[in-house]
N, C-alpha and C positions, 0 to 999 in steps of 0.2 A: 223635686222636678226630675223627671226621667230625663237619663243619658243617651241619647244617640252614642252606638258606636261608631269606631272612630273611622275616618274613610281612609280604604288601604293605599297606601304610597302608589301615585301614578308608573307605571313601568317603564324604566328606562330603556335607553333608546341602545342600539347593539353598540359595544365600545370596541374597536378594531385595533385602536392604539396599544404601542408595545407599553408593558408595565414591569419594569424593571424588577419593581419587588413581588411581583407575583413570580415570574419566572422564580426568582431568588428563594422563594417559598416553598414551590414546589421541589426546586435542590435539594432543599433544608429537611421538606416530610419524604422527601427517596431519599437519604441519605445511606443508609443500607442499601439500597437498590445500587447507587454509584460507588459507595463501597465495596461491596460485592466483584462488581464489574471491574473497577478496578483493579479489584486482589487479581481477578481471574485475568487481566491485561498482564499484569506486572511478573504470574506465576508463568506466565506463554513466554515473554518475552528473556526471563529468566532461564526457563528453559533452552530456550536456542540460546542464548548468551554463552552457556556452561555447558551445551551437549552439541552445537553444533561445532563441523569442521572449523579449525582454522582457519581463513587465507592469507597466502601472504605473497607480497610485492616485491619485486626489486626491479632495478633498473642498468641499462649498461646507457656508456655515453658516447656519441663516434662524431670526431671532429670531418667537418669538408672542407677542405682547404682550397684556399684561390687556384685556378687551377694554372695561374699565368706564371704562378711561385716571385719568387724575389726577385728583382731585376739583376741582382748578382751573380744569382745561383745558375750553376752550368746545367743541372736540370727544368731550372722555369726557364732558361731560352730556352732548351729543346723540346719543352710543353708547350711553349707557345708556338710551335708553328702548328699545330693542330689543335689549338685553342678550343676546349668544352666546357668553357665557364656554365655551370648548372647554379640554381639555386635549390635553398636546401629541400623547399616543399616535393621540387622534381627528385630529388634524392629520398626522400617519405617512400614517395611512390614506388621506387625502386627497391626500398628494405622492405617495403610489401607487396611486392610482385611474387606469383606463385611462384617463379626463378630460384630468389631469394629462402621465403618461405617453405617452399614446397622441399629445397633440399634437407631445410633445417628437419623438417618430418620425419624427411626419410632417413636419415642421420643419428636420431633420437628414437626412433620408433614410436611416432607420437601416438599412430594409428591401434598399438595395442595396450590395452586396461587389463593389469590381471592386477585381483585386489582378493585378501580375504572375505570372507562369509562373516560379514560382525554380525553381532544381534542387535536387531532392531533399535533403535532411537540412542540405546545407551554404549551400544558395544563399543563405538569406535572412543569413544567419548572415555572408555575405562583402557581399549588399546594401549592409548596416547599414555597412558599414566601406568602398562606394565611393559617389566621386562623379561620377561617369561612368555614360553608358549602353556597355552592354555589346554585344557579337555574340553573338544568337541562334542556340541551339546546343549541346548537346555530346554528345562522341562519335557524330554521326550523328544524333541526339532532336533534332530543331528545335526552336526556340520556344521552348526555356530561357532565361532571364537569370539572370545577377547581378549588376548594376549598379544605377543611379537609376531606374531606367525607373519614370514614373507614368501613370496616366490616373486622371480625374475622370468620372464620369456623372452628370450632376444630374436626369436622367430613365431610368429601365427599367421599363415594363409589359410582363407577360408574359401568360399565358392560364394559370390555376389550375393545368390539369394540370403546367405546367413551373415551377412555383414550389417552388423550391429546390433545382432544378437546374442545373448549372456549363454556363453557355455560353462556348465558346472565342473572343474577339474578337482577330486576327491583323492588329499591323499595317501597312500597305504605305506604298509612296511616296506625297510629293507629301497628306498628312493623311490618307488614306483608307485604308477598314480591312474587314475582313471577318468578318464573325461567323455559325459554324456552332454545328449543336446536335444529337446523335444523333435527335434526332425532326424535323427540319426534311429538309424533302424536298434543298434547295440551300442554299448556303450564301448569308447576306444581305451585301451592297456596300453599303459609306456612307461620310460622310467628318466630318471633325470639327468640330464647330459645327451642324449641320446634323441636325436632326431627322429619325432614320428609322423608318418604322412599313411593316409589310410584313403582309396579310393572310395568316392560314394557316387550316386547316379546326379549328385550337382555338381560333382566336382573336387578335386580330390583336397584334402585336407593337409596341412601342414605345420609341425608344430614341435617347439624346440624350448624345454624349461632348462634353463640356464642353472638354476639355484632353488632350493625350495626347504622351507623349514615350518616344520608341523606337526604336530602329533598324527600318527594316524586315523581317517575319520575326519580330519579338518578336511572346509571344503574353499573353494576360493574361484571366484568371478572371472572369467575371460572372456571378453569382446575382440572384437576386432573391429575395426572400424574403420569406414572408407577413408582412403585416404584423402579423397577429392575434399569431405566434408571435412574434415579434422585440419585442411588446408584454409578454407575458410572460413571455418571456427578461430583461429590462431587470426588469421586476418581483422578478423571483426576484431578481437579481443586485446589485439597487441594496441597500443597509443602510444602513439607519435608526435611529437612536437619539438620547434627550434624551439632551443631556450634562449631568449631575450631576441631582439629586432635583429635580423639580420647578421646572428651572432656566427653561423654557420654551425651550429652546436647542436647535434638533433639526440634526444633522449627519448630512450625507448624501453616501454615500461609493460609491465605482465604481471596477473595475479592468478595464484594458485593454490591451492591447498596443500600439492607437495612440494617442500621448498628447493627438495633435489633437484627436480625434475625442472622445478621452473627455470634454479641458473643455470640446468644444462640447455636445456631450448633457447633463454637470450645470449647465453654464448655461443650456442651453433649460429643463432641469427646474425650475430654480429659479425662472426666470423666467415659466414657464408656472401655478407656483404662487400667485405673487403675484400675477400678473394676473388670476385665477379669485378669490383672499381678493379685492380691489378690486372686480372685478366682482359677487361676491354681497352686499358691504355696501355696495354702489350698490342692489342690488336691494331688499335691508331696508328702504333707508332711503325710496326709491319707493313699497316698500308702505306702509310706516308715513307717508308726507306724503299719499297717496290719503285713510286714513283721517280726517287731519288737516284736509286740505281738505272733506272731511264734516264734522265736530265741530265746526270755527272760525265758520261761518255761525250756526250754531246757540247757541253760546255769545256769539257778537255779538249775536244777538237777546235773549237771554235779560239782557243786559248795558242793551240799551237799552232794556229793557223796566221794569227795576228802575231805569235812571234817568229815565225819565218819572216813574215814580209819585214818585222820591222827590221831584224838581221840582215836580212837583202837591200835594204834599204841603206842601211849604217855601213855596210862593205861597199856599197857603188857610191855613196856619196860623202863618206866617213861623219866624223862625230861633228853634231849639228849641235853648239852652244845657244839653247836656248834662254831668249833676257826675261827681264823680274816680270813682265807681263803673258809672257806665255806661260810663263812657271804657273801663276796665279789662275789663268782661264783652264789650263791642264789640269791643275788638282779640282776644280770646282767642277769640269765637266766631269771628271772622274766619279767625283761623288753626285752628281746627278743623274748618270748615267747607269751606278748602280742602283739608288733609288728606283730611278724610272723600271728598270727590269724586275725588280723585287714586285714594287706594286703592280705590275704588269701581270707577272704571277700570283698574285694573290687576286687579282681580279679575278681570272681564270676558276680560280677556286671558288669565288664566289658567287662567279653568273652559273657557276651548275645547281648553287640552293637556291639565291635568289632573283629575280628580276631585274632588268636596266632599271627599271624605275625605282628599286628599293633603294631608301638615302642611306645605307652606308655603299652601295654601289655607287651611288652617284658623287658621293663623297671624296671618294678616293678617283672617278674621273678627272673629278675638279681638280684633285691634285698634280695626276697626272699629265693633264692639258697647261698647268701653270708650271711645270718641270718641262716641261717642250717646251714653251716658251722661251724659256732660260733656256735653254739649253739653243734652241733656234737665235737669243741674244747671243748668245758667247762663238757660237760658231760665224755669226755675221762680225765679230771682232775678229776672229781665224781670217778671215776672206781679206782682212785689211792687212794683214802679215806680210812678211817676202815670202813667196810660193815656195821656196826651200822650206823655212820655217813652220810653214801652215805642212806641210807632208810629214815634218818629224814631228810635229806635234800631233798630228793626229793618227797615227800610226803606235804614237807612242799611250796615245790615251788607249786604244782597241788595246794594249796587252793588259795597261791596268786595270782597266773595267773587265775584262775577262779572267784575269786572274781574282779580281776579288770576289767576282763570283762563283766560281770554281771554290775558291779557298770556303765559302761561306757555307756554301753545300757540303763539302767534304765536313766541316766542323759539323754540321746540323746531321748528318748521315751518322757520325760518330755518336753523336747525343744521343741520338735515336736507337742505337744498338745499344747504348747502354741502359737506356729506360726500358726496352724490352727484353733483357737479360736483367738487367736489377730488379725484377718484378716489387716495382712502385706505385704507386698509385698516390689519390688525391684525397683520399678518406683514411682514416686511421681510427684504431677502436682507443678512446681516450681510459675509458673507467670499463674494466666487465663488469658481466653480474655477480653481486654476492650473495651466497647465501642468507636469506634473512632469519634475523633469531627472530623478532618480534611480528605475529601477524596485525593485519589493517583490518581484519573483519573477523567474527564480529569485535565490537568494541561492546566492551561488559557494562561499562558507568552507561553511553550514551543510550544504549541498548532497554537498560532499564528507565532512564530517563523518558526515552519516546514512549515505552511502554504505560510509561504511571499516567504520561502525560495524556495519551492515544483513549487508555483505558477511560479517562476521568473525563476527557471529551464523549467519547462512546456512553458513559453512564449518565453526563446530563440529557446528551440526545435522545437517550431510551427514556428516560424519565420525564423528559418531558414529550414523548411521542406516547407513553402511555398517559399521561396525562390527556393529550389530547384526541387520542383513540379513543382509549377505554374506560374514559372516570366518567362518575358520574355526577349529579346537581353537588356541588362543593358551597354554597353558601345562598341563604336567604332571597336574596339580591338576586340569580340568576332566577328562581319561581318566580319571582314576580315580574322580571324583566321579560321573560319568555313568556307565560303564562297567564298574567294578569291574573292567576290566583292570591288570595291576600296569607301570609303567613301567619300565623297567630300565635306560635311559638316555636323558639329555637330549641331545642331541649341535648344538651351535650350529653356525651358520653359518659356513663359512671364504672369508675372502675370496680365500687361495690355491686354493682349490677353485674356484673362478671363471675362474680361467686354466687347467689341468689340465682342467676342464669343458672349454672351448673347446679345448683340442690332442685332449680325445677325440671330440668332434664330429667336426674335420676328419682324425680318423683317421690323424693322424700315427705316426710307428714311436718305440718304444721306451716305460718305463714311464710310466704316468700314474695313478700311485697317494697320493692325498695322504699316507698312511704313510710312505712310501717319499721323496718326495719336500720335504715336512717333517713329519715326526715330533716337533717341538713344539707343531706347532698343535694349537688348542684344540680342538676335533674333535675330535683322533685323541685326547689324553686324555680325552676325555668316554668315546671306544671302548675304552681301557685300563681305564676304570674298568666299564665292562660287558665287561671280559673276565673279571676279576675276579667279578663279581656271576654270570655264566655258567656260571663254575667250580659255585658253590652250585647254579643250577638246574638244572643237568644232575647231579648226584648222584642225585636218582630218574629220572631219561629213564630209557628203556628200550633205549636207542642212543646212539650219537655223532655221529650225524647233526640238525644247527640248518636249520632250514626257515627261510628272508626272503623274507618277501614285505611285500605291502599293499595297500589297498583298490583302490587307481587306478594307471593308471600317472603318473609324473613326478614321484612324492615322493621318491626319491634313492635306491630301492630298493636299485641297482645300487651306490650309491656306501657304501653300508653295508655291501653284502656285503663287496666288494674289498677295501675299509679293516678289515673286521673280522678276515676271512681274515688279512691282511696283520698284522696285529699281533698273530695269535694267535701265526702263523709265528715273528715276530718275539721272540717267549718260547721258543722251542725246541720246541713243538709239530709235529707234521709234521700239516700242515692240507692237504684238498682241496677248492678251490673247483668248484661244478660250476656252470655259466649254462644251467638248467632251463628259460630261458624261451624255449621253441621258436616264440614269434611274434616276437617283437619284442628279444631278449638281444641286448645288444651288451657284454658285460661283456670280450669280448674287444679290444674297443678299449683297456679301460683298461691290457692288459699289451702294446700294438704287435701284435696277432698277429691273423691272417683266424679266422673261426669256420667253417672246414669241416676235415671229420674231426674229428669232435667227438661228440656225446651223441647225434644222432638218426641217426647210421652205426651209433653200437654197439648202440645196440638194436635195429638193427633187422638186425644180427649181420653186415653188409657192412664193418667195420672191428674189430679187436684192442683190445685195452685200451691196451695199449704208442704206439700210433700216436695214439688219442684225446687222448690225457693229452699236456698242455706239461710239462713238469718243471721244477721248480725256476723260477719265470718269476721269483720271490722268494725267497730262503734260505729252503729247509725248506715253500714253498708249491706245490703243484701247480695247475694249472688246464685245466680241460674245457671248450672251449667250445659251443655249441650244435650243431656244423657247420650242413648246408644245413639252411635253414630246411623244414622237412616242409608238405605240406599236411593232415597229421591227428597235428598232434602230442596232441591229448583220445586218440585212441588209444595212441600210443604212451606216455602216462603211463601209461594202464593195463595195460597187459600186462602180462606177469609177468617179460619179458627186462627192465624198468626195474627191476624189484623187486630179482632179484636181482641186477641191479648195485648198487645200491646197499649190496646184502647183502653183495656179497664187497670191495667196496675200500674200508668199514664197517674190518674185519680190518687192512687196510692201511696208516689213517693213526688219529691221535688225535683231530683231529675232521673232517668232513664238512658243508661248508658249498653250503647248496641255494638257489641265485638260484630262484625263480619267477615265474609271471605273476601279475599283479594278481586279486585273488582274485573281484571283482563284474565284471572285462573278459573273464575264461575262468574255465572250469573246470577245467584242467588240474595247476592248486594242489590243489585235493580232493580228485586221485587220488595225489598226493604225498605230503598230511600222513601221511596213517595209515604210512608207511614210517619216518618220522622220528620221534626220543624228544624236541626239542625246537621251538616253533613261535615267530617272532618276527616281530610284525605291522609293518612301519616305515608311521610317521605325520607327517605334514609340517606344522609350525607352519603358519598362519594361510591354508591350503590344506586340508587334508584334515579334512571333517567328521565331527562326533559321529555320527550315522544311517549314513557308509561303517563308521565302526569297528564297529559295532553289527551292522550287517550282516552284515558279513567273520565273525566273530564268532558267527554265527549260523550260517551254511553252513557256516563249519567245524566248529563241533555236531554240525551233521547228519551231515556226512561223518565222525565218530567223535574226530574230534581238537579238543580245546583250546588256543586260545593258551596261549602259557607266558604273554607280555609283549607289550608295547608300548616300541618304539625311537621318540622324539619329536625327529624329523629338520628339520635347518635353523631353528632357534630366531636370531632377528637380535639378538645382543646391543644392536646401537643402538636398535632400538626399543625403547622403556622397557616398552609395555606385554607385553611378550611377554618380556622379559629382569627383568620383575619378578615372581618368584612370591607365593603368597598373599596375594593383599586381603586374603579375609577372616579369615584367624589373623595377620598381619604380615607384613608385605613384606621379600622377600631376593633379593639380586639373583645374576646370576651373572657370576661376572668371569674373563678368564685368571689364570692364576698363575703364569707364568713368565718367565725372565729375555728382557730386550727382547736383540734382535741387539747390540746397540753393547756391552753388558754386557761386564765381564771378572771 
């Protein structure tokens, strides 16, 4: 009973879902790719590790101190009458105020860069590790170093326009040096020690080398640089912070590649700090003894004023013995009296920053309306006295409230010359900076860590964006999912086909047919089993003629024919192969033999059938090769001399096996098909795309014929992701099945 073949798996529907082990697969077949990429992460990131600068960090520490000081201390009273309690963030701002900053620049000479001429990427990187000056120099580039070589500049003015540009100073025998600059008309001569200043039409130049060690011919960088910008360069770059809540502790931190240079800049900084706190609680304390010096005259008078009378008083009426209750209203008005006048004062001071309505002004109203009070009690207990009593008491209270206020002032006036001759202050540098031995950047371990890490991310990304850029049909499943073509065979990759490839290249004599050659490999059974499957689809053909082709050339068209041919043979079929492909067939290398006298002679009726035909190149296989290549072989498909060859040596064997051209590189395939009952497109794993198949597929339409199938050629079993079918219903691999060689 005749087999229907079998119906191709309906096409799956597009699967969008992520697949863990497909991504994982494709890792697995780049693994080289992300290796690669890696090395090349790990060897960059090595390199800066080992060739870049240094940096290095330190830190100094400056305490703020309460500025009211100790209630003990004979400086916190005399600070607190000009009370500036700041907090420590308003004090950040102040270590970084141009003020601050800007002196430390100019102090330092932050503004000028004079640096050797290293060589490029390694020089500095070999400096650091000699102790020698070097010869100027390499490969022909004068003026490189990498050795000691220093110079110092403690002076460079330049003229605005050229500020921030590299002047080259070269230099020669005997201290003396030359320094050129793309905008200097000549170059300028000077020697070291020795101030040089050279007019130009921008402005005159200025310039003083301090020290300088170098073979002659070394050459060495000098910028100058604004100083505005180099002021907040330092500002951005300087970090600032209290350390802990409220600690009053501000630590202030800089990194640098030179370690010199960086603890001299936070020690000028620090020191430039404190000398500005000092200098303006000198200044406080000046103003506040100005007004002092006003007040104290005044309250001297007003002192000897109430002691005359109370003297004139004591003579015309002599000594008034005051009892245990005037004693007591006497001393409390006294000390009310001084009160009230103190915050009296201090109001004063405070309606000039702030408003009647701010509550520490209204505060101390309160207070001072509740001390008139009392004080309005105790005097209405005076008015109950004997009128004698009530005159020496209050007479005698005006010298003590006037002396103690005098006395208070004079002590505060003292304080105060002394806080501004002690030059004191409320900040103090706790820790400078020190020299760091260890730099913070780069770090060597972490360096390469990001690096492997960075890279090995960078190499799944790439590999998997070529994956999905530039690959091509990867498995079975997606032809027929996209295409509704049926596959009829998987045929893997042979690595004996790799050697046999190569002896057909060089066109060696004798067979090079992997069938033939080993007929256990995996291959050729993937081709037995589409011999098989063949059998069924050629039950409706309408001939025994199999059409091979495929979209492009290089997908193994050839090696599909021969090996099919070859193992139809091989079952006792009498098979002819014919190499249709009149541009480019070389199907005759695979059996040792020239391709003339062959298919484009007999059609074109200048050669026999008997002469065309190799016999037997294989038991039971014939083969045709193309002969001389035609210049119109799109003609000779169509004729009808092709047609009916094909018709009558159709008669002559069981099957008729038709190499042709690539079907999108000619046309000479679509005047073919319609001759044939069966059509078989071959497709090359992770090379031949979905849109070629599609194509192919489509001009064959046109031109009246249907694919039967699709032959899915060179599958790499090592690669997992192409040797593993469906993701998305369950993964199956494919493996050989047969006995290893050693086997008995």
């Amino acid at each position: 009973m005749p087999t229907m073949a079998m119906a191709a798996p309906a096409a799956a529907e597009d699967n969008r879902e992520i697949n863990l082990q497909e991504y994982w697969d494709i890792v697995v077949d780049n693994r080289w790719l992300v290796a690669a990429v890696t090395a090349l992460a790990v060897a960059i990131g090595g390199a800066y590790a080992f060739l870049a600068k240094p940096v290095y960090e330190s830190n100094l520490l400056i305490q703020v101190e309460d500025s009211t000081g100790s209630p003990m201390s004979f400086l916190g009273e005399a600070a607190s009458l000009f009370e500036m309690k700041t907090a420590a963030t308003a004090e950040i701002e102040i270590i970084r105020s141009r003020m601050v900053i800007g002196q430390a620049v100019d102090n330092t000479r932050l503004y000028i860069s004079a640096t050797p001429q290293y060589l490029p990427l390694v020089g500095g990187w070999l400096a650091r590790r000699s102790k020698e000056l070097s010869d100027p120099g390499f490969v022909g580039f004068g003026g490189y170093v990498t050795g000691a070589e220093k110079i110092s500049v403690t002076s460079f003015d330049v003229p605005q326009e050229l500020e921030g540009t590299s002047f080259r100073l070269t230099a020669n025998a005997d201290g003396k040096y030359t320094v050129t600059h793309p905008d200097l008309d000549r170059e300028l001569t000077g020697a070291v020690g020795r101030p040089l200043v050279q007019e130009t039409e921008m402005g005159p130049i200025r310039l003083l080398v301090a020290s300088l060690e170098g073979k002659p011919g070394a050459e060495f960088n000098l910028v100058r640089y604004s100083r505005l910008e180099m002021i907040e360069d330092l500002q951005r770059n300087l970090r600032l912070a209290e350390k802990g809540r409220q600690s009053g502790v501000i630590d202030a931190r800089l990194q640098d590649s030179d370690r010199k240079q960086l603890t001299l800049i936070l020690n000028e900084i620090g020191e430039q700090y404190v000398k500005q706190n000092v200098e303006r609680k000198a200044a406080e304390a000046q103003k506040t003894l100005q007004f002092l010096d006003v007040q104290l005259p005044q309250f001297k008078k007003q002192l000897n004023e109430s002691e005359e009378a109370y003297n004139r008083y004591r003579n015309r009426q002599g000594t008034v013995a005051l009892d245990e209750e005037a004693k007591l209203v006497l001393a409390r008005t006294v000390e009310l009296q001084t009160k009230l006048v103190e915050s009296q004062q201090k109001r004063r001071e405070m309606i000039a920053r702030f408003t009647p309505e701010h509550p520490a002004v209204q505060t101390l109203d309160a207070q001072i309306a509740a001390w008139d009070r009392e004080i309005g009690s105790l005097n209405a207990r005076v008015k109950a006295m004997p009128s004698v009593q009530q005159d020496a008491l209050r007479l005698e209270r005006d010298v003590k409230v006037n002396n103690e206020l005098y006395q208070q002032l004079r002590n505060n006036a003292l304080q105060l010359q002394l806080v501004r001759e002690g030059k004191v202050g409320n900040v103090r540098l706790i820790d400078p900076a020190a020299t760091p031995e260890d730099p913070v950047k780069p770090r060597r371990g972490l360096t390469l860590v990001l690096a492997m890490a960075l890279g090995l991310l960078g190499g799944v990304i790439l590999a998997l964006a070529r994956n999905a850029f530039f690959r091509g049909i990867r498995n079975p499943q997606e032809i027929e999912a996209h295409t509704g073509l049926n596959v009829y065979s998987t045929i893997p990759l042979s690595e004996v086909q790799n050697t046999i490839a190569r002896q057909v290249a060089d066109k060696q004599p004798g067979v090079h047919v992997l069938a033939h050659a080993a007929p256990q490999d995996v291959a050729i059974e993937s081709l037995r089993s589409l011999r098989t499957a063949l059998q069924f689809a050629m039950l409706e053909a309408t001939n025994n003629r199999v059409l091979i082709t495929g979209a492009t050339p290089g997908i193994g068209k050839s090696f599909v024919s021969a090996n099919l041919a070859a193992v139809l043979a091989s079952a006792g079929k009498r098979v002819l192969l014919i190499d249709a492909d009149l541009r480019k067939g070389h199907l005759n290398q695979y059996f040792g033999i020239g391709r003339a006298s062959g298919l484009s002679e007999l059609i074109a009726g200048t050669l026999p059938v008997d002469k065309a035909l190799r016999r037997n190149v294989l038991p039971q296989l014939d083969f045709m090769p193309t002969g001389v290549l035609p210049p119109n072989p799109a003609e000779l498909m169509t004729s009808g001399s092709f047609a009916n060859l094909l018709e009558a040596l159709s008669a002559e064997y069981d099957l008729v096996i038709v190499d042709t051209a690539p079907v999108l590189a000619a046309a000479d395939t679509l005047s073919v098909a319609p001759h044939v009952g069966t059509l078989l497109l071959v497709a090359r794993a992770g090379q031949t795309q979905l849109g070629e198949l599609h194509e192919s597929a489509r001009r064959l339409a046109h031109a009246g014929k249907h694919a039967t199938g699709v032959l899915f050629n060179g599958m790499d079993l090592t690669r997992r992701h192409y040797g593993n079918y469906g993701y998305k219903y369950g993964a199956y691999r494919y493996r050989q099945y047969s006995y290893g060689a050693t086997a008995k």
